[in-house]
N, CA, C and O atoms as a GROMACS GRO file, in nm:
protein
  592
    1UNK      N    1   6.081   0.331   5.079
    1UNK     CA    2   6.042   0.419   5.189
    1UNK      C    3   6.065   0.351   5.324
    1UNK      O    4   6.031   0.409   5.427
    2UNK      N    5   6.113   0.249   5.324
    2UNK     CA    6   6.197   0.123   5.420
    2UNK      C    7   6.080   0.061   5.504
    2UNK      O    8   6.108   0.001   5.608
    3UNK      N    9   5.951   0.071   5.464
    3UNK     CA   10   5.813   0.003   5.510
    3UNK      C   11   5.828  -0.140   5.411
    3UNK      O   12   5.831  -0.129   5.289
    4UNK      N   13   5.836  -0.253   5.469
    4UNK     CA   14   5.821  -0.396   5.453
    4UNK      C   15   5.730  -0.463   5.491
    4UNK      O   16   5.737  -0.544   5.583
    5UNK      N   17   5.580  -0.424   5.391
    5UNK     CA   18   5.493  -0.496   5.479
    5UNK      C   19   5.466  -0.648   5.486
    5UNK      O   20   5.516  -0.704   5.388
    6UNK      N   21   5.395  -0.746   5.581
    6UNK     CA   22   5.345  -0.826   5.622
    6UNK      C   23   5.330  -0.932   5.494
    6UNK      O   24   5.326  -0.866   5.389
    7UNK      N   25   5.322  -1.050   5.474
    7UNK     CA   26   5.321  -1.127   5.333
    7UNK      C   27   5.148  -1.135   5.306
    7UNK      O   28   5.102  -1.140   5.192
    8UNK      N   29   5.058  -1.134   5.436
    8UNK     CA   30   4.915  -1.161   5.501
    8UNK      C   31   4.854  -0.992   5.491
    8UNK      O   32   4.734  -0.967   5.497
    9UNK      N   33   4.963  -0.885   5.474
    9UNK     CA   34   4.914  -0.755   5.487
    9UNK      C   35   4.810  -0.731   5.399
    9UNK      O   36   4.790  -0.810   5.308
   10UNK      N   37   4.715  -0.598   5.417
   10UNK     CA   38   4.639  -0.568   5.285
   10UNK      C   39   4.767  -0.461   5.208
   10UNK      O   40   4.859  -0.409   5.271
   11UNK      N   41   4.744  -0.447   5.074
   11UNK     CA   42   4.805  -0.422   4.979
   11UNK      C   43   4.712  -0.354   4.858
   11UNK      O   44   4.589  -0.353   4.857
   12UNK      N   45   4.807  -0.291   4.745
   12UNK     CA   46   4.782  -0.232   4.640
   12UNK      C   47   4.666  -0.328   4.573
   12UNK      O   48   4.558  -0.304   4.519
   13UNK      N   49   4.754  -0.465   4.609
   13UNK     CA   50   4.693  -0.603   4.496
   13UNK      C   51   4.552  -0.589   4.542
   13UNK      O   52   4.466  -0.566   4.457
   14UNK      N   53   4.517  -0.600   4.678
   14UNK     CA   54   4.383  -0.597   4.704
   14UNK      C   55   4.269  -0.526   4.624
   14UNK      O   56   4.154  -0.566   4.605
   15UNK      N   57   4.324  -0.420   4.586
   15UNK     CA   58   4.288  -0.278   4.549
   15UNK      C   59   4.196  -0.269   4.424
   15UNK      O   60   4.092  -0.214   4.390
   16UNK      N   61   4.339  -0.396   4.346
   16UNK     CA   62   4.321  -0.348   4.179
   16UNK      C   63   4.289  -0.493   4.184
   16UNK      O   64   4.201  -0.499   4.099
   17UNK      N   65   4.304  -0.613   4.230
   17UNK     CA   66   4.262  -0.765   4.164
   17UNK      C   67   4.114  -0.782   4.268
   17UNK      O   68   4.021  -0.845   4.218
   18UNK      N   69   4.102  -0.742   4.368
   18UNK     CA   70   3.955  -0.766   4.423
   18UNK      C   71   3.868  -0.631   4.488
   18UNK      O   72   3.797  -0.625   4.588
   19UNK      N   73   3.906  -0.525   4.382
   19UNK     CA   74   3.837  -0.419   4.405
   19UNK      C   75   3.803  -0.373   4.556
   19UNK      O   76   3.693  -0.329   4.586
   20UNK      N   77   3.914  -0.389   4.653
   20UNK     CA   78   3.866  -0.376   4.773
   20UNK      C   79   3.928  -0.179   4.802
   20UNK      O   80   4.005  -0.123   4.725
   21UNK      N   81   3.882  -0.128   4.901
   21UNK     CA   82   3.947   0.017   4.948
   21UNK      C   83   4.073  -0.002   4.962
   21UNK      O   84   4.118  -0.097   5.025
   22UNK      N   85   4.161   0.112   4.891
   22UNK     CA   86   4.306   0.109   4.902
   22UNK      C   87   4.317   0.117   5.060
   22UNK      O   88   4.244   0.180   5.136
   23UNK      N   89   4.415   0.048   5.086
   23UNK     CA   90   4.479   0.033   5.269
   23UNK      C   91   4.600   0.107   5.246
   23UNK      O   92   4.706   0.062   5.201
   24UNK      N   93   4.563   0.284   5.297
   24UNK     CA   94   4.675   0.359   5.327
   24UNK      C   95   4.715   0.329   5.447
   24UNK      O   96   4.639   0.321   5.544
   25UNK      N   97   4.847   0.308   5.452
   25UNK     CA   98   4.978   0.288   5.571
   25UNK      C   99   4.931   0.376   5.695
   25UNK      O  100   4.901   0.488   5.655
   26UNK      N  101   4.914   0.361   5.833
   26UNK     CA  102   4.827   0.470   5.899
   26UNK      C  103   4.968   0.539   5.940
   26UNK      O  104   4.982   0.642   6.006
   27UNK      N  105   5.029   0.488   5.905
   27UNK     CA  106   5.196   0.597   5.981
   27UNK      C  107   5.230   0.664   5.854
   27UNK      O  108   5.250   0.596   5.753
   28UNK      N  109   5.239   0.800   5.852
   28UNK     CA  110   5.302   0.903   5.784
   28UNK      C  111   5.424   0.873   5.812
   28UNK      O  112   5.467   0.854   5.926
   29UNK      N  113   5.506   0.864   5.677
   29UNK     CA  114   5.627   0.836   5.684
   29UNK      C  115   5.697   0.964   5.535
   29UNK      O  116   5.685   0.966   5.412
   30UNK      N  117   5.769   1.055   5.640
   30UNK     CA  118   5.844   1.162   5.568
   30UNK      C  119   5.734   1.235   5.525
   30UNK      O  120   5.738   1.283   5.412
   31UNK      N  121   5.628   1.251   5.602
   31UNK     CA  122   5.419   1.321   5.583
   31UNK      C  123   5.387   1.302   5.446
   31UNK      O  124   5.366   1.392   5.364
   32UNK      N  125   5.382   1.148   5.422
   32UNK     CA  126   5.317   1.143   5.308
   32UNK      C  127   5.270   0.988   5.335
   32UNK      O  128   5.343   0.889   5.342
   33UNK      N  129   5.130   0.998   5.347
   33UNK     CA  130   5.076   0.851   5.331
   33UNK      C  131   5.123   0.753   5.237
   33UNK      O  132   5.188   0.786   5.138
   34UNK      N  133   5.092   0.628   5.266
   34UNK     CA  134   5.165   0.517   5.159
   34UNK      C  135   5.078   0.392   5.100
   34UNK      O  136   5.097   0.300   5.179
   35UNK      N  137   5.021   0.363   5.031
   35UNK     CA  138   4.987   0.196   5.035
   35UNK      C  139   5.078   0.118   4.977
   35UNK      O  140   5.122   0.146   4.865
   36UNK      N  141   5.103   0.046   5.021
   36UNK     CA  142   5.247  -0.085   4.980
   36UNK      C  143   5.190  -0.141   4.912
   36UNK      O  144   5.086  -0.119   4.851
   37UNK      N  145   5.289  -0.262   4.921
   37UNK     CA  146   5.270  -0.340   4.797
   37UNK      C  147   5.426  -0.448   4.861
   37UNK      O  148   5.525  -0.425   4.930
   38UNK      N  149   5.365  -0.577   4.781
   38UNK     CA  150   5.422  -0.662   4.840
   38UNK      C  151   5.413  -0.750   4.719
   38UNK      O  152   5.339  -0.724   4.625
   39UNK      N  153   5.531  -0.910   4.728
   39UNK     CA  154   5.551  -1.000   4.642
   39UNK      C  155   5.417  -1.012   4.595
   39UNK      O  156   5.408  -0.970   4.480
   40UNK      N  157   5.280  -1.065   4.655
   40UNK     CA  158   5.166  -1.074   4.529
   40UNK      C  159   5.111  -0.989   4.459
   40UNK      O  160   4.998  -1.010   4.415
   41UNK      N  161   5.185  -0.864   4.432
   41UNK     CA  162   5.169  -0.774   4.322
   41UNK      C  163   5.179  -0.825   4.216
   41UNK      O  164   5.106  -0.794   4.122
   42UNK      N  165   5.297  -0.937   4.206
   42UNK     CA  166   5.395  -0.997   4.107
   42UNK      C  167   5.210  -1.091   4.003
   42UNK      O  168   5.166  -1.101   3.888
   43UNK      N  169   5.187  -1.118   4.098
   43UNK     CA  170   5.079  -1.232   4.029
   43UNK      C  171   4.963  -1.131   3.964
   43UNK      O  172   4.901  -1.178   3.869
   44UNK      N  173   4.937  -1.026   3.999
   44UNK     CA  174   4.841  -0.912   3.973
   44UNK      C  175   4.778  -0.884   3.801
   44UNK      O  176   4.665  -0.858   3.761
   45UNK      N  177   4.919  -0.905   3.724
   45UNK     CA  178   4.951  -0.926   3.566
   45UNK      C  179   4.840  -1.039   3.556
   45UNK      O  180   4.720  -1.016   3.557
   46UNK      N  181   4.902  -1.173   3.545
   46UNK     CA  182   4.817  -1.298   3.522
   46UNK      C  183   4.653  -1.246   3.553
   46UNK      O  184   4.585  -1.206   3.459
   47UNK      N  185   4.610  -1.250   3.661
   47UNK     CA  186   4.499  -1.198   3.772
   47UNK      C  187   4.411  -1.099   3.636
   47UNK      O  188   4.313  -1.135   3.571
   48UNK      N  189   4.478  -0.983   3.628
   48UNK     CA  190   4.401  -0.926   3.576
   48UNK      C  191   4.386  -0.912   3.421
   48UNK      O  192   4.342  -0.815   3.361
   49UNK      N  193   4.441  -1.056   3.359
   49UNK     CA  194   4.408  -1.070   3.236
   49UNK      C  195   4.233  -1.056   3.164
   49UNK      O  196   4.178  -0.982   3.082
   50UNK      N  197   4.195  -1.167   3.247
   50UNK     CA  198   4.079  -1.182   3.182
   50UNK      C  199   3.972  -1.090   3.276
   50UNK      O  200   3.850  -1.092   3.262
   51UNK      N  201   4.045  -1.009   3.376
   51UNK     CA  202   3.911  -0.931   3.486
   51UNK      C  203   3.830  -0.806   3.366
   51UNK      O  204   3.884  -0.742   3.276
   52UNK      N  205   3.725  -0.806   3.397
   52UNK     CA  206   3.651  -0.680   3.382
   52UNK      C  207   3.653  -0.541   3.413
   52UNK      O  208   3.641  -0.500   3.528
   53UNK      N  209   3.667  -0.468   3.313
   53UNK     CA  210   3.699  -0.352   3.335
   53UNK      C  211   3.851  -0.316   3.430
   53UNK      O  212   3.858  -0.242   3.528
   54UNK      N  213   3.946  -0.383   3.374
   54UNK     CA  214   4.058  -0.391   3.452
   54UNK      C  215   4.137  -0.259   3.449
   54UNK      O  216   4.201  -0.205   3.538
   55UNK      N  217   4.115  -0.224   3.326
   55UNK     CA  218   4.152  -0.078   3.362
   55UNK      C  219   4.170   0.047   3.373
   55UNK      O  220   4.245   0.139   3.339
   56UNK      N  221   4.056   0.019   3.447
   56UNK     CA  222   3.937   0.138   3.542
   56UNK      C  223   3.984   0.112   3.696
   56UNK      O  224   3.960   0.193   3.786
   57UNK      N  225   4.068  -0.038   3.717
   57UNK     CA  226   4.077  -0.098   3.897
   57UNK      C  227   4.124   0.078   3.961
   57UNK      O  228   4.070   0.172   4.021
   58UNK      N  229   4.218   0.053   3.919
   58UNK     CA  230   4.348   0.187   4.021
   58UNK      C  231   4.270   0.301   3.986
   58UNK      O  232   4.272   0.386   4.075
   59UNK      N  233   4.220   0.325   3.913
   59UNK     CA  234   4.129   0.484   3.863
   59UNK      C  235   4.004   0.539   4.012
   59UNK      O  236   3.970   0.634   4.083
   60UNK      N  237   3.976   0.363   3.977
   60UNK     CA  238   3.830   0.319   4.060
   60UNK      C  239   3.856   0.330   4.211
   60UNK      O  240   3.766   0.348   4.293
   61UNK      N  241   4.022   0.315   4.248
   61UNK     CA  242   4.054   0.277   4.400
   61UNK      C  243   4.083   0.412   4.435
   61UNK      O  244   4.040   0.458   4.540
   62UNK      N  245   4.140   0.467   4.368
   62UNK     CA  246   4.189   0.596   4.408
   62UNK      C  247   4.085   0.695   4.425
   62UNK      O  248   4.083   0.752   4.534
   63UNK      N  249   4.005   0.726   4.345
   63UNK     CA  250   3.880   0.768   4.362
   63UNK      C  251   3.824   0.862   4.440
   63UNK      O  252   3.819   0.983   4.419
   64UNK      N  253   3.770   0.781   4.559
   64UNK     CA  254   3.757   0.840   4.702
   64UNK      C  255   3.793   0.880   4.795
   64UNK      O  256   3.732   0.903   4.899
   65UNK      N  257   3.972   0.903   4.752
   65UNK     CA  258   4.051   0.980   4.831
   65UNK      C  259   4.156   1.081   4.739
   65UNK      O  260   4.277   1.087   4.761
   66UNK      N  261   4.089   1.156   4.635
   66UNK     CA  262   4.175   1.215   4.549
   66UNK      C  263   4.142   1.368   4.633
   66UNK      O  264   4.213   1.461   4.596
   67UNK      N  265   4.048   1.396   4.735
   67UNK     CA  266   4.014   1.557   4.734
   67UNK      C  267   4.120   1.517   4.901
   67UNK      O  268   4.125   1.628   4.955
   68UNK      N  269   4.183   1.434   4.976
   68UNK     CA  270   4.273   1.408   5.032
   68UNK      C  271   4.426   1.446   5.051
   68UNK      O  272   4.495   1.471   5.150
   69UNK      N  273   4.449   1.439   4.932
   69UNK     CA  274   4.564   1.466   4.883
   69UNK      C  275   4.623   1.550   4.803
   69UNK      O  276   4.547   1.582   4.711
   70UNK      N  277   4.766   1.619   4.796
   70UNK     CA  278   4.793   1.737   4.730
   70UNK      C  279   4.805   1.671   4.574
   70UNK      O  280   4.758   1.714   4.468
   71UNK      N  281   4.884   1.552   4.600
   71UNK     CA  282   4.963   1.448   4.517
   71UNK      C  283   4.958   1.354   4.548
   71UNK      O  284   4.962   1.335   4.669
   72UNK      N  285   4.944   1.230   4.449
   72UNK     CA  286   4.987   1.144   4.463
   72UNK      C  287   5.043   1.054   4.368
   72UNK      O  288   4.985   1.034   4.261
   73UNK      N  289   5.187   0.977   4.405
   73UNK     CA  290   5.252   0.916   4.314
   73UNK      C  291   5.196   0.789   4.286
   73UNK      O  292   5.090   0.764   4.343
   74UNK      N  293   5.249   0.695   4.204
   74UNK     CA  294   5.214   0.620   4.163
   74UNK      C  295   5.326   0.551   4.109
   74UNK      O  296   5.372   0.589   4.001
   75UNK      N  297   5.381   0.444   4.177
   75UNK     CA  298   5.544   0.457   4.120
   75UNK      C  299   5.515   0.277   4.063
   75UNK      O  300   5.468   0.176   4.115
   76UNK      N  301   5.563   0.306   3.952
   76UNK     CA  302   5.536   0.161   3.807
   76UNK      C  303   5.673   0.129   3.771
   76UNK      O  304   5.775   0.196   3.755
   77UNK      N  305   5.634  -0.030   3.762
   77UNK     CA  306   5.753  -0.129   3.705
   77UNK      C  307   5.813  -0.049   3.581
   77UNK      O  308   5.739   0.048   3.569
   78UNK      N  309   5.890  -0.046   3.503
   78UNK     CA  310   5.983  -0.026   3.388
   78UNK      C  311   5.949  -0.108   3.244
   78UNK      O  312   6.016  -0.124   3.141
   79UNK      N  313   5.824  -0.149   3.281
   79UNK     CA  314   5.768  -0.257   3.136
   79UNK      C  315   5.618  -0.179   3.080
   79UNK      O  316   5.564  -0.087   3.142
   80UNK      N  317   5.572  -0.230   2.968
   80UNK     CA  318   5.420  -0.133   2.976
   80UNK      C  319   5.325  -0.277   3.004
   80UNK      O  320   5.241  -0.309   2.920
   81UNK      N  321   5.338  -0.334   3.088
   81UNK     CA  322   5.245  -0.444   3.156
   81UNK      C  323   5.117  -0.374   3.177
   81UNK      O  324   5.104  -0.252   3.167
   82UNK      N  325   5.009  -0.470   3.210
   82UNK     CA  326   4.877  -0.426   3.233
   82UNK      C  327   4.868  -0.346   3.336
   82UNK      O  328   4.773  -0.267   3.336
   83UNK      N  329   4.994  -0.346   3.486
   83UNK     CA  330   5.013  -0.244   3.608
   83UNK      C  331   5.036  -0.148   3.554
   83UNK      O  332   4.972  -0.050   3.593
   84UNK      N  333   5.133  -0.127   3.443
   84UNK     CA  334   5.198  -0.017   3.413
   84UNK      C  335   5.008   0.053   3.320
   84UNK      O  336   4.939   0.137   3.378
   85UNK      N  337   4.979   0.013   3.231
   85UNK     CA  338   4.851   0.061   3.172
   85UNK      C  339   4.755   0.125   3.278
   85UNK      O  340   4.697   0.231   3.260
   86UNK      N  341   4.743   0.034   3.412
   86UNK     CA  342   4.666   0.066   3.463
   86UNK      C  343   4.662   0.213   3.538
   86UNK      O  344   4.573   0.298   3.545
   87UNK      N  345   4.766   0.207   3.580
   87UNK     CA  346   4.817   0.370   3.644
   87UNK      C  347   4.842   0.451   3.585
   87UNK      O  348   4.866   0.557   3.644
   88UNK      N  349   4.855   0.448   3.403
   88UNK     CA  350   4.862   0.551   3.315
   88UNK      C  351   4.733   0.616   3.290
   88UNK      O  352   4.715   0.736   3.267
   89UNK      N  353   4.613   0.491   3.300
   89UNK     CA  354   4.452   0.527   3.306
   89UNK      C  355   4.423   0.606   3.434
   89UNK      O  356   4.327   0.683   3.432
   90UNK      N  357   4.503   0.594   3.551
   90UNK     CA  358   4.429   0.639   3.659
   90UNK      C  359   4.511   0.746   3.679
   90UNK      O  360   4.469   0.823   3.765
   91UNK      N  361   4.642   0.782   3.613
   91UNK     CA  362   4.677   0.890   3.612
   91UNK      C  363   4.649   1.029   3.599
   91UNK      O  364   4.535   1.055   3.559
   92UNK      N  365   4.728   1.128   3.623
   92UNK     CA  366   4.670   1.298   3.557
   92UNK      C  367   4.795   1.303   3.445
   92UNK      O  368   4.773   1.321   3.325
   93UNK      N  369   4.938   1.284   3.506
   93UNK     CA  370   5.049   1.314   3.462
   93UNK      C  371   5.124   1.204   3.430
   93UNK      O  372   5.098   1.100   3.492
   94UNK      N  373   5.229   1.203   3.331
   94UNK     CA  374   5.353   1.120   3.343
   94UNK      C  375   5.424   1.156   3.317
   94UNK      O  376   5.435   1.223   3.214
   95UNK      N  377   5.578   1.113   3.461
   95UNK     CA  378   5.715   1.188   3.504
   95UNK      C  379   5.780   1.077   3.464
   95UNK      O  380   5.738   0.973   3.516
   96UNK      N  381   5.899   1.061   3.362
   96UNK     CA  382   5.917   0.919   3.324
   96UNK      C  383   6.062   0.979   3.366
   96UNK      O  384   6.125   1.071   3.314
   97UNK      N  385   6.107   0.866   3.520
   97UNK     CA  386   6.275   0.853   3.488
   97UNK      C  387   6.332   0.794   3.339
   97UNK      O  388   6.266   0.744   3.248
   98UNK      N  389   6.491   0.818   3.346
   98UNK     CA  390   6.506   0.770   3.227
   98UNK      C  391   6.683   0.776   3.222
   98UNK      O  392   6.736   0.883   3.253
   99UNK      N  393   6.776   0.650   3.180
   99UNK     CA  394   6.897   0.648   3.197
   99UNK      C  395   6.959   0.675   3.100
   99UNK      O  396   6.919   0.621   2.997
  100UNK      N  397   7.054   0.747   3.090
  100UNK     CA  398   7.134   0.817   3.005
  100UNK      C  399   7.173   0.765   2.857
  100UNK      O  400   7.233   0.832   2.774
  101UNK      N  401   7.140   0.670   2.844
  101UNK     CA  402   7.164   0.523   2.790
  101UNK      C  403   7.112   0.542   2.668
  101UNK      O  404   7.002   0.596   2.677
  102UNK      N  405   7.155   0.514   2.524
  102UNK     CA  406   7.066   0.514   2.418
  102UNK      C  407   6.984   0.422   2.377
  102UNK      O  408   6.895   0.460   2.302
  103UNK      N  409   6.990   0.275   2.416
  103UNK     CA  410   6.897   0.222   2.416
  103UNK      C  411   6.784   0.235   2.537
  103UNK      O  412   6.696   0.149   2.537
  104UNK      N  413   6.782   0.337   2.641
  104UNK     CA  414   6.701   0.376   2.730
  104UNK      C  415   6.589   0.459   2.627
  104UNK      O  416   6.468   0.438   2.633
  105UNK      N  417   6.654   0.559   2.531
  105UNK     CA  418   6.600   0.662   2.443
  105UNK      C  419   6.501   0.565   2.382
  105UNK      O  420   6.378   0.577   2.387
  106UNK      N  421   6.583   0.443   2.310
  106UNK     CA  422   6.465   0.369   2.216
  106UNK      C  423   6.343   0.313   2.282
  106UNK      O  424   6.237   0.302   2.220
  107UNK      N  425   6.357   0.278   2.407
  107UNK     CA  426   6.222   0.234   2.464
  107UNK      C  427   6.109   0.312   2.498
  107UNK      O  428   5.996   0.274   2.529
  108UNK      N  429   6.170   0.468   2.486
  108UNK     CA  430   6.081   0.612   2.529
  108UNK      C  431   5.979   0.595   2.486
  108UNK      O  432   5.870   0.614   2.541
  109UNK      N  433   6.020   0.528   2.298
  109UNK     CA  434   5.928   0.564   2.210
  109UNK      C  435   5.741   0.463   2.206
  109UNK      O  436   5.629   0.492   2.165
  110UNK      N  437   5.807   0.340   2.276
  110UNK     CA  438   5.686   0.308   2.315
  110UNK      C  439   5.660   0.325   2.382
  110UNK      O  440   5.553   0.269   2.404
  111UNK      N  441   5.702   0.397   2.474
  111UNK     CA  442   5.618   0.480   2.626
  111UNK      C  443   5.530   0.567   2.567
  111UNK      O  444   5.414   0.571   2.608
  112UNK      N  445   5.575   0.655   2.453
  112UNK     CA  446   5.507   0.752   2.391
  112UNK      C  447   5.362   0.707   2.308
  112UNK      O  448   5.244   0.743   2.306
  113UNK      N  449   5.440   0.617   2.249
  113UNK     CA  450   5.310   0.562   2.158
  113UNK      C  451   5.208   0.489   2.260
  113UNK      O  452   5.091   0.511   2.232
  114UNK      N  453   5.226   0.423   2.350
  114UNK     CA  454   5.142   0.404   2.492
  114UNK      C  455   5.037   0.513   2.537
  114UNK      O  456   4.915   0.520   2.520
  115UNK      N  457   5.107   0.577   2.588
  115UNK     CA  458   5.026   0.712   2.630
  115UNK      C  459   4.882   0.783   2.488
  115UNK      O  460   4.763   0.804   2.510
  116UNK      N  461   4.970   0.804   2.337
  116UNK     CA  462   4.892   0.885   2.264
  116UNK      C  463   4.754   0.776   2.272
  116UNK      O  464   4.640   0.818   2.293
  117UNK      N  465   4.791   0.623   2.251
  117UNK     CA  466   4.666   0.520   2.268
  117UNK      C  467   4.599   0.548   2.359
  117UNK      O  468   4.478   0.560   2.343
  118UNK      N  469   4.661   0.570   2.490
  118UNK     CA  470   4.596   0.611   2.587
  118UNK      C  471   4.474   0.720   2.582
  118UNK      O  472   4.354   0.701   2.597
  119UNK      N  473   4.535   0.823   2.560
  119UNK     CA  474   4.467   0.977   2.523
  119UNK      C  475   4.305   0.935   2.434
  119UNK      O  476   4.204   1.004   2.450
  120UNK      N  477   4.306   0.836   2.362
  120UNK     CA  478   4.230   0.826   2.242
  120UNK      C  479   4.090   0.759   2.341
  120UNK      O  480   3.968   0.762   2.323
  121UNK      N  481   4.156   0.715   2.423
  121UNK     CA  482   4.027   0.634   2.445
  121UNK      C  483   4.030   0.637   2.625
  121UNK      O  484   3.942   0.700   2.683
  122UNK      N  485   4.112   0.579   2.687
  122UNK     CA  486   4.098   0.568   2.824
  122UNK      C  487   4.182   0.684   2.936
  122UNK      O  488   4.188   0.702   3.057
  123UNK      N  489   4.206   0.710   2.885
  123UNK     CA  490   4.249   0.914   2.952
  123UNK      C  491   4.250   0.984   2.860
  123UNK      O  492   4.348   0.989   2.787
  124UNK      N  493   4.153   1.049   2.842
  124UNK     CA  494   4.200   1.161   2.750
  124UNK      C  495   4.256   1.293   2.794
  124UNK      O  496   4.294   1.388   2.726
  125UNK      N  497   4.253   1.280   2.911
  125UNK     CA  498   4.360   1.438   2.985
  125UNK      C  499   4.512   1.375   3.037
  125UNK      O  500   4.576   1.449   3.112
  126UNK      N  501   4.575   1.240   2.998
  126UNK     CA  502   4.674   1.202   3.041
  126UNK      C  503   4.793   1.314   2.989
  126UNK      O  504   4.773   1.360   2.876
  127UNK      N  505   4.919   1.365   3.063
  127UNK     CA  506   5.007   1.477   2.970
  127UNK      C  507   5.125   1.406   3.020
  127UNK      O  508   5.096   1.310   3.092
  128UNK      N  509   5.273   1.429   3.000
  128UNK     CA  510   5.382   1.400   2.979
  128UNK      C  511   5.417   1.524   3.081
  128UNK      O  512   5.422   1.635   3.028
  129UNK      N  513   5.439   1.517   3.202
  129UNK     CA  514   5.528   1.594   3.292
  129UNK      C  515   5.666   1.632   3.273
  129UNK      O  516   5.720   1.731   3.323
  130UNK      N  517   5.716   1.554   3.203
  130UNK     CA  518   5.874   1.577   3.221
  130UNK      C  519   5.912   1.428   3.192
  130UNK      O  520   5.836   1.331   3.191
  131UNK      N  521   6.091   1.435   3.162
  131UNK     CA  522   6.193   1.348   3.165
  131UNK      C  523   6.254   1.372   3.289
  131UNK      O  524   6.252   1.486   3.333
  132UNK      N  525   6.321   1.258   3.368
  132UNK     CA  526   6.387   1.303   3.451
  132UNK      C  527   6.507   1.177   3.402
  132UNK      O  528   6.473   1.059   3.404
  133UNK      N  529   6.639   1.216   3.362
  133UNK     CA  530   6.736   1.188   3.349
  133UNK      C  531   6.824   1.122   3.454
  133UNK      O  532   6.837   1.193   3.554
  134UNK      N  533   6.880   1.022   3.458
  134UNK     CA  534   6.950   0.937   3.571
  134UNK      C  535   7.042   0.880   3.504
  134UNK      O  536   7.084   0.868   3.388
  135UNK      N  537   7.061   0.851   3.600
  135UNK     CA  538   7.320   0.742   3.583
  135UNK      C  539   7.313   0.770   3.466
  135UNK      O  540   7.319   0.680   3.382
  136UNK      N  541   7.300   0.902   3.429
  136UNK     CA  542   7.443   0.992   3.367
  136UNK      C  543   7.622   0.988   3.373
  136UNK      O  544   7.694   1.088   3.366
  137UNK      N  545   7.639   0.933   3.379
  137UNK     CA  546   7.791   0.921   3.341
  137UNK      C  547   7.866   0.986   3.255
  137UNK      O  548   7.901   0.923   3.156
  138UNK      N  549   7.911   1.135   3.270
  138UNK     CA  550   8.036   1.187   3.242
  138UNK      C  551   8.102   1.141   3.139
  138UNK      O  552   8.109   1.188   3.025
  139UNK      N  553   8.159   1.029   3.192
  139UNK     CA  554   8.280   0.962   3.149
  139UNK      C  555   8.258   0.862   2.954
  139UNK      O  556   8.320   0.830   2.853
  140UNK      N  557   8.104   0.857   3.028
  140UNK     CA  558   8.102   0.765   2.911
  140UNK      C  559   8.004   0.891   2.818
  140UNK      O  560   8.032   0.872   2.700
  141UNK      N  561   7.949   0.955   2.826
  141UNK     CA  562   7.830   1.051   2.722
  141UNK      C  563   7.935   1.089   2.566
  141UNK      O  564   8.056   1.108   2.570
  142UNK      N  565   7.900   1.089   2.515
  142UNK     CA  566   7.958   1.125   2.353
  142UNK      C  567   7.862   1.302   2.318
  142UNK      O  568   7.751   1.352   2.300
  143UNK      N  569   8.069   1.340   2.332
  143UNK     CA  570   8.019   1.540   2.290
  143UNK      C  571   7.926   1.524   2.192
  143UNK      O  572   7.904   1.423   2.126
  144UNK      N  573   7.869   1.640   2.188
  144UNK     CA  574   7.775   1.662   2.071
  144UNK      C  575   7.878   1.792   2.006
  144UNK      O  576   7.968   1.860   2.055
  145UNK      N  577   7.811   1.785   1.865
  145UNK     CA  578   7.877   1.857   1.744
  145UNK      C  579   7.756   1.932   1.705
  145UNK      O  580   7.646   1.880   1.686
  146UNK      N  581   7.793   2.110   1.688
  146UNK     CA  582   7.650   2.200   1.636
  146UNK      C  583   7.747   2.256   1.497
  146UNK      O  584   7.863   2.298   1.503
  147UNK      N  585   7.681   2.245   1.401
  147UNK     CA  586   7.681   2.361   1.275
  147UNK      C  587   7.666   2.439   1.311
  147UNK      O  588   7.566   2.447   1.383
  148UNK      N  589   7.768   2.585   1.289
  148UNK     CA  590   7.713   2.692   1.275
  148UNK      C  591   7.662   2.740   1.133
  148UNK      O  592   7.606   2.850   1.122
   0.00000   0.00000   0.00000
């Protein structure tokens, strides 16, 4: 969103490793508020190994500004790390990009099995929004064949 914040800035990390109020960006940028996030996100994993009730953090931060907003995203690394868990708990929905790629397909499946764990115990209203498909390539996709 071309916002680079400060290394000293407050941040997401604040949020979810010392339970502090999320620090929305006070500049609307394209009218949609922002909280960043910066290199000590990276340490956030380690951090919130052994924390309490870790993940409830992002559920817990977001909280008091959900009747605020129409939407809000929540945009997660590509691994199912404890960040990635955590925003699936504090989630409503999940919109999973996804590359054309067949070993992209095989990793779906523990996204999937992620989530149903999820459902069982720490969201139980979490739902599957959609696939959204990316670098698609033409050139390389293999036709498909139907029986009639």
């Amino acid at each position: 969103m071309g916002l680079e914040p400060d290394i000293n800035a407050k941040t997401v990390y604040e949020a979810v490793v010392a339970e502090e109020p999320l620090p929305i960006h006070p500049e609307l940028i394209h009218s949609m508020g922002l909280v960043p996030a910066n290199i000590n996100l990276s340490a956030a994993e380690l951090e919130l190994v052994a924390a309490l009730m870790r993940e409830m953090r992002l559920k817990n931060a977001i909280a008091p500004i959900l009747d605020k907003y129409d939407y809000i995203l929540i945009d997660c690394p590509p691994s199912l790390g404890i960040l990635s868990v955590i925003s699936l708990v504090a989630a409503t929905h999940v919109l999973v990009p996804i590359q054309c790629q067949f070993k992209s397909f095989q990793g779906t499946d523990l996204l999937l099995r992620t989530v149903a764990t999820l459902r069982k115990g720490a969201n139980k209203t979490l739902a599957i929004a959609g696939f959204i498909p990316t670098m698609y390539d033409a050139r390389t996709a293999r036709p498909t064949t139907t029986a009639n």
